[in-house]
C-alpha positions in Angstrom: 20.0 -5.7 -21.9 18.8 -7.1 -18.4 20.3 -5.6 -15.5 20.1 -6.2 -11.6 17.7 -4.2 -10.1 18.1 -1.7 -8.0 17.3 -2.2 -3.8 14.5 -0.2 -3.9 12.6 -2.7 -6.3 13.2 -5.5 -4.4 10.0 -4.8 -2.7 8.8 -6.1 -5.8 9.3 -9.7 -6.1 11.5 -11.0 -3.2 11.8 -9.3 0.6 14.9 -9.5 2.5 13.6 -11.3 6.0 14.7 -7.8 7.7 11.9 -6.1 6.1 8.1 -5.3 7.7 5.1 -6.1 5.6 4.8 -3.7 3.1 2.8 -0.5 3.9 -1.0 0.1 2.0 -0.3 2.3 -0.8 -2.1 5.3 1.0 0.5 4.9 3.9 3.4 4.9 1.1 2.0 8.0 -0.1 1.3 9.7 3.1 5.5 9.3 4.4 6.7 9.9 0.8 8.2 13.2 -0.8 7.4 12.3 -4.3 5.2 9.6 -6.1 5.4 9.2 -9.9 5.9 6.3 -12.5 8.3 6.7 -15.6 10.5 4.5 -17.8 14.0 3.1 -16.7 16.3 4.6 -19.5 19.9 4.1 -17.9 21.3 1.9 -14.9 24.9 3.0 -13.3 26.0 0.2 -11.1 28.5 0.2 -8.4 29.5 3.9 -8.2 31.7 4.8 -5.3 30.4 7.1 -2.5 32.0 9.4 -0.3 33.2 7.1 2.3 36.0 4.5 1.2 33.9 0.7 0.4 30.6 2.7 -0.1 28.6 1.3 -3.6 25.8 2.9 -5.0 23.5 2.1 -7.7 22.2 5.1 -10.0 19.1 4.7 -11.6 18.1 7.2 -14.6 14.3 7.6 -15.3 12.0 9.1 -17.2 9.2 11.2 -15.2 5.5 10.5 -16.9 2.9 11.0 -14.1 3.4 12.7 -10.9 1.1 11.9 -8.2 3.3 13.7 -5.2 5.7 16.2 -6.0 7.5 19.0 -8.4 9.3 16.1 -11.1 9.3 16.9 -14.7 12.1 15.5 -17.1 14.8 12.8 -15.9 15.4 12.3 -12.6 18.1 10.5 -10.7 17.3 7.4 -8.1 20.4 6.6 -5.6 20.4 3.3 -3.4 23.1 1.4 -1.8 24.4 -1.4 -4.2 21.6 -4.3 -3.4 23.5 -7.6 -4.9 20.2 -9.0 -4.8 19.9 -11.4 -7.9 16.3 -9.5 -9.2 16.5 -8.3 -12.8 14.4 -5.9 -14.5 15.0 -4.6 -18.3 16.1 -1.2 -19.1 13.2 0.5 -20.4 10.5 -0.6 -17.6 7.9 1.7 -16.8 8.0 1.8 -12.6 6.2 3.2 -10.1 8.5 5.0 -7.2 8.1 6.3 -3.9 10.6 8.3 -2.9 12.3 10.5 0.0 15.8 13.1 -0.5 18.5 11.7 1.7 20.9 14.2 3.3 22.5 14.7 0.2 19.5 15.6 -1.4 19.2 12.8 -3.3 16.0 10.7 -4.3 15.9 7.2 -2.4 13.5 4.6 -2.1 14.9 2.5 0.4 15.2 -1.5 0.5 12.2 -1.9 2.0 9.9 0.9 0.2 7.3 0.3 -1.8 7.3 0.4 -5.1 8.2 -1.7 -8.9 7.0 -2.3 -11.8 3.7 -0.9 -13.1 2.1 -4.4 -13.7 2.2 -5.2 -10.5 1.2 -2.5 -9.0 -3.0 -2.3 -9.6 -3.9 -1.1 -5.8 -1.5 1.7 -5.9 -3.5 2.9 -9.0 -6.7 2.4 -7.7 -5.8 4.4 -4.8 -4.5 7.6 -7.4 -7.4 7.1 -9.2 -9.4 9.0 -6.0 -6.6 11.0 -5.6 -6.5 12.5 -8.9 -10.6 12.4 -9.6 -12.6 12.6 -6.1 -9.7 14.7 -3.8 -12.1 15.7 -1.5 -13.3 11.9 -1.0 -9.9 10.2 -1.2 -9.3 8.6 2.1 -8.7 5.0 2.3 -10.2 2.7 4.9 -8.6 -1.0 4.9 -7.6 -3.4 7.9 -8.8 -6.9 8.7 -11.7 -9.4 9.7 -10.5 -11.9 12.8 -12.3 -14.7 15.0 -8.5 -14.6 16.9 -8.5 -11.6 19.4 -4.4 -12.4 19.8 -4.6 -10.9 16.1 -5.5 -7.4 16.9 -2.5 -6.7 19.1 0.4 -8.5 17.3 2.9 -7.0 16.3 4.1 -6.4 13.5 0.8 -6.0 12.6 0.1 -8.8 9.5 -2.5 -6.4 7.2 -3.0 -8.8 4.4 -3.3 -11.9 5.3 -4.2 -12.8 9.1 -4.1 -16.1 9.8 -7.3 -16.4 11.1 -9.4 -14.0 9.0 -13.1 -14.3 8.5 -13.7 -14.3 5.0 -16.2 -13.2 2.6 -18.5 -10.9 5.1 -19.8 -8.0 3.4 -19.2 -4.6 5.7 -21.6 -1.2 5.4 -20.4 1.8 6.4 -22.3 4.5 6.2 -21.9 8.5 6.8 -23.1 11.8 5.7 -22.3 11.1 2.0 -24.4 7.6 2.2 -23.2 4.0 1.7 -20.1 2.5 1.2 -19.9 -1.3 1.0 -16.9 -3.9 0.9 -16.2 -7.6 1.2 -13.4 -9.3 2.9 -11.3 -11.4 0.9 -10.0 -15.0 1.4 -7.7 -13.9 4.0 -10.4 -11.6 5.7 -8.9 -8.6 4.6 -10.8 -5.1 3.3 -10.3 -2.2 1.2 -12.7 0.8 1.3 -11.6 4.1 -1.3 -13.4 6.9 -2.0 -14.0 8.2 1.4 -14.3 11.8 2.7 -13.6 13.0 6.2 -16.2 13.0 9.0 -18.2 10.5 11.4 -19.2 7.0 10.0 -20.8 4.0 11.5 -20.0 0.4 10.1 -22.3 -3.0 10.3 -20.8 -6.4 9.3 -23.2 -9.1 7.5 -22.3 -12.7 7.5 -21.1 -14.4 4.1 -24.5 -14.9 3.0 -25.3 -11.2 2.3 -27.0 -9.9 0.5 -29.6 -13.0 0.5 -29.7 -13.0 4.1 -29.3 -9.6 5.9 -27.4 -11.2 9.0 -26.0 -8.9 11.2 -22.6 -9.9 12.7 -22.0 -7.1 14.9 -23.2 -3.0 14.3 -22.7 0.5 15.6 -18.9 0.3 14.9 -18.4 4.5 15.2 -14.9 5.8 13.6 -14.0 8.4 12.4 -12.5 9.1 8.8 -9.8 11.8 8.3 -9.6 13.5 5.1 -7.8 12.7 2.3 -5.3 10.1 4.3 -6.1 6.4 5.2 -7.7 4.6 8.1 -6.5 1.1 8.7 -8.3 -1.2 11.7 -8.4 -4.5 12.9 -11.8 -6.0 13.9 -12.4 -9.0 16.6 -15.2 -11.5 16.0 -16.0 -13.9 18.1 -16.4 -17.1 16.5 -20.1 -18.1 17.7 -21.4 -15.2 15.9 -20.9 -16.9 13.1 -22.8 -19.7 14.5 -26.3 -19.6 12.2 -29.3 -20.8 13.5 
């Protein structure tokens, strides 16, 4: 039987205008209590809450991999009632994020990240270090931009900057050797597998690996352990300019 969905899988398919971009899974994982995916086995809409007019929707699900956390079993995931018009079957496998509210209750939130397990690839990618390479698990991501403007706005557009340069190949390179990316269509990157310490990045034009152009080099930063990294990188536009 299809159900509406709960608030905190609305993240999923269509954002309310009040909420950010959504966070990288790394940061998601970083500001969350628990992380683990399951099946949706019962949804409880409508419940009252303490206060007179309060609605809540109870979500029943069945734990299957925990990433963050002590879950085992069922567990129980409270939101406000959303009203949004998203609907998901019971018996969904999900991926949730979640924090205890002050009545110790798991919550995702409207705006967390989070929903069904087909759509959620980079959050798996990410757990993949997690659970195989912990010691080299950090992720690196941010974007490529000819607009300086870019770097400071705010909020902070992570996947899909207006002006991103596209398809340069970065290097970074540390005490555990080389790592190497490309940026996308949007001039985005995502770098996994990373351990702490000192690196250095170099950024190649599109034409890499044919033609070893160097775009800019000697980028220092420095990668914390097992978190994330995110950075936005200026280019200015006659780099690109080939001779």
């Amino acid at each position: 039987m299809w159900r509406w969905a709960l608030a905190w899988l609305l993240a999923q398919g269509v954002w309310a205008n009040s909420c950010p971009p959504r966070r990288d899974p790394s940061e998601e994982f970083a500001r969350s209590e628990v992380v683990f995916s399951g099946q949706i086995i019962a949804m409880d809409l409508n419940l009252p809450g303490s206060t007179p007019g309060d609605l809540f929707d109870r979500t029943r699900i069945r734990v299957e991999e925990v990433w963050k956390g002590n879950l085992k079993g069922t567990v129980e995931m409270w939101e406000e009632a959303s009203g949004y018009d998203l609907r998901f079957v019971i018996g969904q496998s999900v991926l949730v994020y979640a924090n205890r509210d002050h009545q110790n209750r798991l919550t995702s939130g409207r705006c967390g990240r989070g929903g069904g397990i087909a759509e959620s690839g980079s959050d798996f990618a990410y757990f993949y270090f997690l659970k195989h390479r912990p010691k080299a698990s950090t992720r690196f991501f941010g974007f490529v931009t000819t607009d300086a403007k870019e770097v400071n706005a705010s909020p902070r557009v992570w996947t899909d900057p207006p002006h991103g340069a596209r398809f340069l190949s970065l290097m970074l390179e540390g005490l555990d050797g080389k790592h190497y990316a490309e940026t996308n269509f949007y001039g985005s990157f995502v770098l996994d597998g990373l351990a702490g310490g000192e690196y250095t990045m170099t950024i190649y034009g599109d034409d890499f690996p044919l033609q070893q152009r160097v775009l800019k080099s000697g980028i220092k930063l420095s990668i914390p352990a097992k978190g994330f990294l995110r950075r936005e990188i200026f280019l200015p536009q006659e780099l690109f300019q080939k001779e």
